[in-house]
BAKEFI-689280 format. One record per residue: residue in one letter; y negated, x, z negated of N, C-alpha, C in turn. Coordinates in steps of 0.001 Angstrom, whole numbers, padded with zeros to 6 digits. Example, Ala and Ser with C-alpha at 12.3 -4.5 7.8 and 13.67 -1.06 7.14 Angstrom:
A	005690	013190	-007800	004500	012300	-007800	003300	013200	-007800
S	002250	012850	-007080	001060	013670	-007140	-000030	012900	-007870
END
This chain:
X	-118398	184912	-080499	-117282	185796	-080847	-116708	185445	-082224
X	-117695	185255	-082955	-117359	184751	-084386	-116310	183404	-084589
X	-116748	182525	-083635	-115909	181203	-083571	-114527	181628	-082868
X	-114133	182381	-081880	-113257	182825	-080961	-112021	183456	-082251
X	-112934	184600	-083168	-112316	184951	-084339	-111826	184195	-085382
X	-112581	182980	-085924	-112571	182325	-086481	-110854	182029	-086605
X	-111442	180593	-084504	-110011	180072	-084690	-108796	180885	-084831
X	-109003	182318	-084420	-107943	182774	-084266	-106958	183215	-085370
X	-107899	183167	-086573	-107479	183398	-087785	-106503	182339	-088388
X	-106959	181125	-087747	-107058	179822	-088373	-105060	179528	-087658
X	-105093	179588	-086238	-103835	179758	-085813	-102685	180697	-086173
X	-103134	181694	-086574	-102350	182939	-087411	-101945	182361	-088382
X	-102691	182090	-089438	-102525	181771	-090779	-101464	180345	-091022
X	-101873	179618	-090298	-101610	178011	-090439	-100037	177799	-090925
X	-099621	178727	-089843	-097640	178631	-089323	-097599	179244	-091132
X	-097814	180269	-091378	-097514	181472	-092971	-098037	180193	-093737
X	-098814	179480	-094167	-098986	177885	-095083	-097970	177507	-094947
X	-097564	176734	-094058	-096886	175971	-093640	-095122	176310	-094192
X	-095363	177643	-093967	-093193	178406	-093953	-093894	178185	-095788
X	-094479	178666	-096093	-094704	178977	-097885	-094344	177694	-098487
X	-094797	176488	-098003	-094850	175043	-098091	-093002	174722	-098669
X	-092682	175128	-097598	-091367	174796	-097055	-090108	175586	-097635
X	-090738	176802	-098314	-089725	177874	-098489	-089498	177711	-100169
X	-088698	176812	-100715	-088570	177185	-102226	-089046	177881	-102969
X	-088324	179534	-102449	-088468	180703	-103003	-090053	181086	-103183
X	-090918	180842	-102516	-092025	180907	-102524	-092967	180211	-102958
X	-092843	178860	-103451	-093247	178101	-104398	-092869	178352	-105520
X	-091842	179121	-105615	-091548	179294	-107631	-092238	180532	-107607
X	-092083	181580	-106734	-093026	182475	-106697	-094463	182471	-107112
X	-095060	181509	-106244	-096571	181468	-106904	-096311	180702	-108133
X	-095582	179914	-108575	-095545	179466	-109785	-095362	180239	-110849
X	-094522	180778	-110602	-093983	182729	-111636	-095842	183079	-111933
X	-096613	182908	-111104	-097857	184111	-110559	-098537	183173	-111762
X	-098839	181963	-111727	-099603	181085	-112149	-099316	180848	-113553
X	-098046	181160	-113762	-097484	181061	-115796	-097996	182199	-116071
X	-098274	183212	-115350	-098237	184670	-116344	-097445	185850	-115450
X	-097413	185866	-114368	-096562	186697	-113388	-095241	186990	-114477
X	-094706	187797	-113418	-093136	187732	-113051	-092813	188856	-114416
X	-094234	189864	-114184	-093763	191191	-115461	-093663	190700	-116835
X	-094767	189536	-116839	-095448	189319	-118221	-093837	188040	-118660
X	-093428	187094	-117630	-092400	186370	-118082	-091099	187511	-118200
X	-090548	187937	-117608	-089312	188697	-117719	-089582	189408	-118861
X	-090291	189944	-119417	-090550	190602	-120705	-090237	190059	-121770
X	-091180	188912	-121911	-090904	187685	-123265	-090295	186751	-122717
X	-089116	187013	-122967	-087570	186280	-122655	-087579	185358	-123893
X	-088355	185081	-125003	-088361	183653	-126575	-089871	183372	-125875
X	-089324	181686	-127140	-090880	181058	-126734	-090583	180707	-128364
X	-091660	180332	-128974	-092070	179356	-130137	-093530	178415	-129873
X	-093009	177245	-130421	-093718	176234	-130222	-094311	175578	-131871
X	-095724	175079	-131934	-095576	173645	-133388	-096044	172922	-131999
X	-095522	171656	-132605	-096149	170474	-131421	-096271	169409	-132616
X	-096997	168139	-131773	-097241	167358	-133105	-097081	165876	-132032
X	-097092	164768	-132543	-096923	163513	-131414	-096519	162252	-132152
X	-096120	161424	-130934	-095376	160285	-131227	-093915	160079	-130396
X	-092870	159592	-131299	-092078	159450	-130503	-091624	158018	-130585
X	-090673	157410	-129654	-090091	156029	-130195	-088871	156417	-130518
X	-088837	155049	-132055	-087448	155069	-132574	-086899	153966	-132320
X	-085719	153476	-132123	-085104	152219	-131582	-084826	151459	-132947
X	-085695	150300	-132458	-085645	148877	-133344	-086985	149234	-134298
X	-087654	150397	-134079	-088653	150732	-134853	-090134	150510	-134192
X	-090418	151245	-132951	-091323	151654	-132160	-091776	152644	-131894
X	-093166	153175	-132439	-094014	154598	-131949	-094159	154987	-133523
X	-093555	156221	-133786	-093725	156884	-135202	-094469	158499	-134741
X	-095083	158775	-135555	-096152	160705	-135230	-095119	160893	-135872
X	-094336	161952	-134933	-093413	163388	-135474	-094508	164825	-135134
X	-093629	165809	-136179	-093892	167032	-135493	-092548	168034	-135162
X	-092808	168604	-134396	-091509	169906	-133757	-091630	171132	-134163
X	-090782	171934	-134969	-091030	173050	-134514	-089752	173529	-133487
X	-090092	174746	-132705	-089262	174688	-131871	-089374	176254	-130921
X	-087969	176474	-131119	-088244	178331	-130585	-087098	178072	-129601
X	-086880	179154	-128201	-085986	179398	-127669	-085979	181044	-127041
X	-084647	181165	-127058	-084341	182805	-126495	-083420	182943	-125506
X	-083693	183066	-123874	-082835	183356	-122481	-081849	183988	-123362
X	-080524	184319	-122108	-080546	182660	-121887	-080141	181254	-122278
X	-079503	181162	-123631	-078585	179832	-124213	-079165	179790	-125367
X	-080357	180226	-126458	-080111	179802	-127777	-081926	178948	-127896
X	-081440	177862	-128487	-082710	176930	-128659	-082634	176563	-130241
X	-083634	175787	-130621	-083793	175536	-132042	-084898	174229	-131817
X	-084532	172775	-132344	-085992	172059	-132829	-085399	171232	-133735
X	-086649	171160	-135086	-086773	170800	-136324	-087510	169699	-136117
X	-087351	168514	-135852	-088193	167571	-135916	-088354	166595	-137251
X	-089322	166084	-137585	-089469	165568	-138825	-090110	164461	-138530
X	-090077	163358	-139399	-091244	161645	-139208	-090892	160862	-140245
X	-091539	160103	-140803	-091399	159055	-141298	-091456	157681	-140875
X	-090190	157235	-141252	-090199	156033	-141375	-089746	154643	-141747
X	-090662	153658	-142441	-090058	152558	-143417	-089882	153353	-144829
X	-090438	154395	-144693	-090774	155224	-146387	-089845	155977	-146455
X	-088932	156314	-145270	-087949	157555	-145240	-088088	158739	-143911
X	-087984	159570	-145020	-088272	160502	-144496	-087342	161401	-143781
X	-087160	161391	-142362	-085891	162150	-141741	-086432	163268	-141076
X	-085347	163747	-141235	-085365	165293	-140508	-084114	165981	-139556
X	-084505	166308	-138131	-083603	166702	-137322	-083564	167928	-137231
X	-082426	168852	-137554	-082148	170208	-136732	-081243	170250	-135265
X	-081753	170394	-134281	-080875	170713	-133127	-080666	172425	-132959
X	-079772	172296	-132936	-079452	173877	-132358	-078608	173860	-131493
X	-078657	175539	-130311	-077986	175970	-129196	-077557	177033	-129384
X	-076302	177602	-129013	-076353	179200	-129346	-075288	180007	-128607
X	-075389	179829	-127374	-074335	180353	-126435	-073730	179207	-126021
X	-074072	178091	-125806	-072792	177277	-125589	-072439	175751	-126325
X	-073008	176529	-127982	-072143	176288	-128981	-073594	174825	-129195
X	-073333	173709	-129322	-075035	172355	-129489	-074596	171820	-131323
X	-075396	172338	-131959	-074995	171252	-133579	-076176	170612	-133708
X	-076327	169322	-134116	-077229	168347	-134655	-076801	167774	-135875
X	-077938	168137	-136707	-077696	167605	-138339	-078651	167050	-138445
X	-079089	166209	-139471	-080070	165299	-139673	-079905	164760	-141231
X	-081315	164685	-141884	-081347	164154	-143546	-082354	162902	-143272
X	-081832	161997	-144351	-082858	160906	-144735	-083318	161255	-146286
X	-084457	161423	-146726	-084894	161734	-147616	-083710	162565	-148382
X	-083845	163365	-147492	-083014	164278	-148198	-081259	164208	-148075
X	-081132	163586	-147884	-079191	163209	-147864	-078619	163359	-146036
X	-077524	163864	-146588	-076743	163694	-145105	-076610	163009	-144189
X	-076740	162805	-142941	-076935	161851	-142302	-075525	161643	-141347
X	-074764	160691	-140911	-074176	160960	-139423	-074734	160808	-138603
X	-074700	161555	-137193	-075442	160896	-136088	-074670	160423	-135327
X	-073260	160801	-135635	-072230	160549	-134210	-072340	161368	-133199
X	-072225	160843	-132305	-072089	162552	-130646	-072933	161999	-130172
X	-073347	161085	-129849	-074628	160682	-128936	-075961	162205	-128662
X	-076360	162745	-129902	-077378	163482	-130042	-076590	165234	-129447
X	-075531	164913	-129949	-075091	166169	-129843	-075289	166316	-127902
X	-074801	165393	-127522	-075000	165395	-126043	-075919	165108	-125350
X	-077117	164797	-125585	-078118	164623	-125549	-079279	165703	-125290
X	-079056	166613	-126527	-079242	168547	-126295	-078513	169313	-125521
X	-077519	168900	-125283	-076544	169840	-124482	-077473	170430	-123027
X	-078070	170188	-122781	-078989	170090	-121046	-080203	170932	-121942
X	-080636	170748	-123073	-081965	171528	-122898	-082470	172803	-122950
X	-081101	174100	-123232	-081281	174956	-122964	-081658	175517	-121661
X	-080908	174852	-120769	-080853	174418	-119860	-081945	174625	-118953
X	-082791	173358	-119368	-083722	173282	-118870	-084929	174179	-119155
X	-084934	174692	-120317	-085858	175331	-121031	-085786	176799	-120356
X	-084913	177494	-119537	-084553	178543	-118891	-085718	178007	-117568
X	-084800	176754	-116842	-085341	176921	-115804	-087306	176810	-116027
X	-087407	176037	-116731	-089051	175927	-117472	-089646	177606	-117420
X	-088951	178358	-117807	-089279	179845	-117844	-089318	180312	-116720
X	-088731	179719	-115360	-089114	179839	-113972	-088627	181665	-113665
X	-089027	182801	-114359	-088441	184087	-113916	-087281	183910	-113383
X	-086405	183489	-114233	-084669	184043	-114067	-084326	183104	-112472
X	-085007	182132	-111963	-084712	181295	-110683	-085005	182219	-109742
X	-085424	183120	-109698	-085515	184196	-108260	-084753	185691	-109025
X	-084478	186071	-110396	-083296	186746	-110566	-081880	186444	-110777
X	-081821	185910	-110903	-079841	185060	-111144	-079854	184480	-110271
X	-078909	185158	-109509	-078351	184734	-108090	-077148	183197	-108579
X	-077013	183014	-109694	-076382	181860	-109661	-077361	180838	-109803
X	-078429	180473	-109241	-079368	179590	-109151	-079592	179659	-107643
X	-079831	178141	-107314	-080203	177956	-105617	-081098	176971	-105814
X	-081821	177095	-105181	-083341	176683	-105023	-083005	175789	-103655
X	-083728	174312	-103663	-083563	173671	-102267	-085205	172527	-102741
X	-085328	172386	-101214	-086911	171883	-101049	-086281	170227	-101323
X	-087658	169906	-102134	-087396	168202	-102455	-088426	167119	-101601
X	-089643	168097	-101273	-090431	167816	-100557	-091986	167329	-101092
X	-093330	166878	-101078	-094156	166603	-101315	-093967	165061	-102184
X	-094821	164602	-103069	-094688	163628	-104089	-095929	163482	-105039
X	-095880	162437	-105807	-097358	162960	-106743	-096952	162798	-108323
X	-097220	163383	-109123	-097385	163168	-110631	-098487	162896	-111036
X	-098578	161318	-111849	-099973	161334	-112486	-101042	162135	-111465
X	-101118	161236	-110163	-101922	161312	-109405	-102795	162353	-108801
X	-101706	163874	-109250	-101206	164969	-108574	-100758	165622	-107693
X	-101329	165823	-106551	-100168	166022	-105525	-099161	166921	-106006
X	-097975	167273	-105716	-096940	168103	-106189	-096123	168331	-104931
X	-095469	169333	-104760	-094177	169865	-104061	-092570	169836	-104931
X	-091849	169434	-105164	-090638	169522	-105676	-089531	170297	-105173
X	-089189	171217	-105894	-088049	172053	-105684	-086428	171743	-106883
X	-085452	171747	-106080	-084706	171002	-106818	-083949	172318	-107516
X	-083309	172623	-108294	-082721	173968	-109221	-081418	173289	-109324
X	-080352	174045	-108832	-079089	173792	-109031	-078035	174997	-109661
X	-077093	174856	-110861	-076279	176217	-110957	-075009	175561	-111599
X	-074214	176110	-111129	-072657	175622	-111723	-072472	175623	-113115
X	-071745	174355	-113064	-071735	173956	-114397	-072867	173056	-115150
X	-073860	173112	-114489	-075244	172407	-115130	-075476	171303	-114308
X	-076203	170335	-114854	-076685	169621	-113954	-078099	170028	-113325
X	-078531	169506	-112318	-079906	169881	-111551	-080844	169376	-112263
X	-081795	170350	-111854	-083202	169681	-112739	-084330	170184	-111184
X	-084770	168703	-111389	-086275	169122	-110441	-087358	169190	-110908
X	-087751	170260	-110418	-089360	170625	-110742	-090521	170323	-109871
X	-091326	169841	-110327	-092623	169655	-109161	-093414	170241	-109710
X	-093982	170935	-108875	-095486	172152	-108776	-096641	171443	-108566
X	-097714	171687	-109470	-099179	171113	-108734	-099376	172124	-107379
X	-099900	171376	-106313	-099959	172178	-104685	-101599	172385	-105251
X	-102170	171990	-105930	-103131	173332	-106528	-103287	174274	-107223
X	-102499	174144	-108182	-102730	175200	-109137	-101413	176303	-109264
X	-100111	175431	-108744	-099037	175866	-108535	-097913	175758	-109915
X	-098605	175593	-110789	-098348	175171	-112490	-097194	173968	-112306
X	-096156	173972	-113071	-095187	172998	-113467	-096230	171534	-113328
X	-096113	170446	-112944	-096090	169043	-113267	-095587	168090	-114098
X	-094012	168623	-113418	-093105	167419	-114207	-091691	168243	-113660
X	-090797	167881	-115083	-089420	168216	-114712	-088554	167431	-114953
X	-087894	166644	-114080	-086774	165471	-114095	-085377	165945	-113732
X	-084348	165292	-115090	-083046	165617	-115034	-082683	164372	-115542
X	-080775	164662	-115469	-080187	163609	-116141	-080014	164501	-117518
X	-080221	163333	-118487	-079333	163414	-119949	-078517	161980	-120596
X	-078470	161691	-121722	-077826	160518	-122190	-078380	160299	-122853
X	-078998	158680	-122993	-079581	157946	-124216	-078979	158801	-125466
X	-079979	158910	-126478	-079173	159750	-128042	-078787	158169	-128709
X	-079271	156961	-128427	-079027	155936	-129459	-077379	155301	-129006
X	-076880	155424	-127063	-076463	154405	-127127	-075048	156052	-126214
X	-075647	157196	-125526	-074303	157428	-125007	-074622	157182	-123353
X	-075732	156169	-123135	-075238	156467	-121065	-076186	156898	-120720
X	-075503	157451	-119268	-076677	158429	-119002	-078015	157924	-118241
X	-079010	158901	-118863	-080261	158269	-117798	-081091	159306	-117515
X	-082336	159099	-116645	-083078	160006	-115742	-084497	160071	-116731
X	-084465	161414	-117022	-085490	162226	-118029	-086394	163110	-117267
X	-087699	162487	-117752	-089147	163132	-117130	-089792	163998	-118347
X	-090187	165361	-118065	-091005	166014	-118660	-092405	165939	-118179
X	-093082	165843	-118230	-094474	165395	-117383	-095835	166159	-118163
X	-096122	167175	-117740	-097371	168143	-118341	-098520	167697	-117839
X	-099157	167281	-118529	-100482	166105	-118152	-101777	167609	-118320
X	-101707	168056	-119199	-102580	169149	-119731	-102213	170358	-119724
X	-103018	172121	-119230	-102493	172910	-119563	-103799	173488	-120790
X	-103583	174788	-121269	-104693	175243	-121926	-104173	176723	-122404
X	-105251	177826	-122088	-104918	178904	-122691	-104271	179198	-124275
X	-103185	180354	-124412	-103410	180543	-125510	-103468	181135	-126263
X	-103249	182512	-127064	-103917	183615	-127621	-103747	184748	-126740
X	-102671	184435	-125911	-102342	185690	-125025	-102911	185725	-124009
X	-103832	184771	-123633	-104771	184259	-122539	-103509	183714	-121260
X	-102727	182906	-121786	-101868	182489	-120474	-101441	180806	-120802
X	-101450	180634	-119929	-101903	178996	-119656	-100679	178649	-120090
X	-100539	177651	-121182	-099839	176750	-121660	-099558	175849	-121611
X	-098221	174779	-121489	-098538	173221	-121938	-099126	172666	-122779
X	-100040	171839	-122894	-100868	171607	-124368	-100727	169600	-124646
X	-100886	169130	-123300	-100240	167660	-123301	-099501	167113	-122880
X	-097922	166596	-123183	-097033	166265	-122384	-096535	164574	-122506
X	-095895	164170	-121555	-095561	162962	-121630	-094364	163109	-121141
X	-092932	162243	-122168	-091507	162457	-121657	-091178	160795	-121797
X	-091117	160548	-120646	-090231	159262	-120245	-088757	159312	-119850
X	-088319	158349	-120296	-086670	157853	-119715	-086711	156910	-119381
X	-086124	156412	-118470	-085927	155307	-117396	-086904	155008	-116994
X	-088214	155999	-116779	-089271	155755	-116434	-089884	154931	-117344
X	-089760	154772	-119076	-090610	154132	-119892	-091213	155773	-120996
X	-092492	155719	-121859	-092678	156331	-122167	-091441	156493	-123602
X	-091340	157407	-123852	-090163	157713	-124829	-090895	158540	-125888
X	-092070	159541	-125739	-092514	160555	-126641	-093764	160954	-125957
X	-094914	161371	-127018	-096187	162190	-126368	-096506	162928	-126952
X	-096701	164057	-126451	-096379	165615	-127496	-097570	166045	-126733
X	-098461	166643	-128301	-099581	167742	-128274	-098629	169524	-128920
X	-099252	170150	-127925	-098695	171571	-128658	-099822	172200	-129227
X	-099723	172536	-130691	-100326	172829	-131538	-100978	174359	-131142
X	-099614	175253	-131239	-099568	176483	-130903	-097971	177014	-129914
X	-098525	177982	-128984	-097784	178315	-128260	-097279	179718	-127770
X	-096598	180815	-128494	-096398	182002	-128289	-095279	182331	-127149
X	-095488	182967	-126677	-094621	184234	-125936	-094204	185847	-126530
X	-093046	185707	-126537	-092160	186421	-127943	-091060	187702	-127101
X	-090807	189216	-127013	-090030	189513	-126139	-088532	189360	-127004
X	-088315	188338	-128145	-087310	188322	-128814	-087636	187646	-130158
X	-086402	187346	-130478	-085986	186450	-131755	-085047	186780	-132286
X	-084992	187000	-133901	-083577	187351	-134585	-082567	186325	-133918
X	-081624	186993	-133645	-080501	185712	-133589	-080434	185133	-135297
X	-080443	185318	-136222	-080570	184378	-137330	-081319	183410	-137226
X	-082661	183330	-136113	-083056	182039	-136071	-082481	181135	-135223
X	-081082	181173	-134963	-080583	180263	-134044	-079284	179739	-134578
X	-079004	180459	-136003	-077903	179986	-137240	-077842	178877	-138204
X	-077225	177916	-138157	-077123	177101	-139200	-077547	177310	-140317
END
């Protein structure tokens, strides 16, 4: 009787896997479940970040930067990046703030130009940093969710769901099909050195609790054109239900 029950469970269940598999909405769902459910994200609408790493500089190579870096649903972002190098010392502010993308930058101190390259370059990462927050994709009906299908990251199995909303470009996300946790998030942006566009990987190699007891990114790897471009440790990682807008001011 037990085996009779068994299978019968086993046929019930299989088809409900299977639609969950298949159904977008239900993969960001358990993903919502797996960041911190749906109450705990919709609440703390800011994030703040320190991260610390290497990035490449062109004609240079692999230099250790660090980030700091806050954002607040849905349009305002902030990162301060800093590094040395060849005995100068530069420093990037990117900012977002409705819309509005400024990039300034010092070499030991003095003004820098960057040209538009950078400015467009950020334009996408508010962007993305929303959909990263995963809540607002099953509340804002101007988001559509479509299946990308099974794939692997860093030798991960993953499911990919593709995020589309007017005006933006798409960004795909792949889910670990174990844990349900972000993988990797691939979009287009534009080289910052040269202006054309290319295909940008966020790739979360590591997660790790963090004071709030909710699982964080802690090791990431961001490639373009499929070469490594940056490898970022996050130092510390808060969940915030807000931020002065003064931290998103020039």
């Amino acid at each position: 009787m037990s085996r009779v029950l068994a299978a019968a469970v086993l046929v019930v269940c299989a088809p409900a896997a299977r639609a969950a598999d298949d159904d977008p909405k239900a993969i960001v769902a358990r993903a919502i479940k797996a960041h911190g459910g749906e109450e705990f994200l919709t609440k703390h609408q800011a994030v703040q970040t320190s991260e610390k790493g290497k990035i490449t500089v062109p004609g240079v190579g692999e230099v250790d930067f660090t980030d700091e870096a806050a954002y607040m649903l849905p349009d305002k972002s902030k990162h301060t990046i800093e590094f040395e190098v060849m005995n100068l010392k530069v420093r990037f502010v990117a900012l977002s703030n409705g819309g509005t993308v400024a990039v300034d930058a010092t070499v030991n101190g003095q003004v820098a130009d960057l040209g538009t390259n950078f400015k467009e370059a950020y334009k996408i990462v508010p962007h993305v940093l929303r959909v990263a927050h995963l809540a607002p994709l099953l509340k804002d009906k101007g988001f559509e969710l479509s299946l990308i299908g099974e794939d692997k990251v860093e030798e991960k199995k993953v499911i990919g769901v593709r995020v589309t909303q007017k005006g933006q470009k798409d960004v795909s996300v792949y889910f670990d099909k174990e844990t349900g946790l972000i993988a990797k998030l691939e979009y287009q942006t534009v080289d910052s050195s040269n202006g054309k566009e290319i295909t940008e990987e966020r790739i979360i190699k590591e997660y790790a609790k963090n004071k709030d007891d909710i699982l964080v990114p802690k090791k990431m790897l961001v490639k373009q054109e499929g070469k490594t471009f940056a490898e970022i440790e996050t130092i510390e990682m808060k969940y915030l239900e807000k931020l002065d807008d003064s931290e998103f001011k020039k």
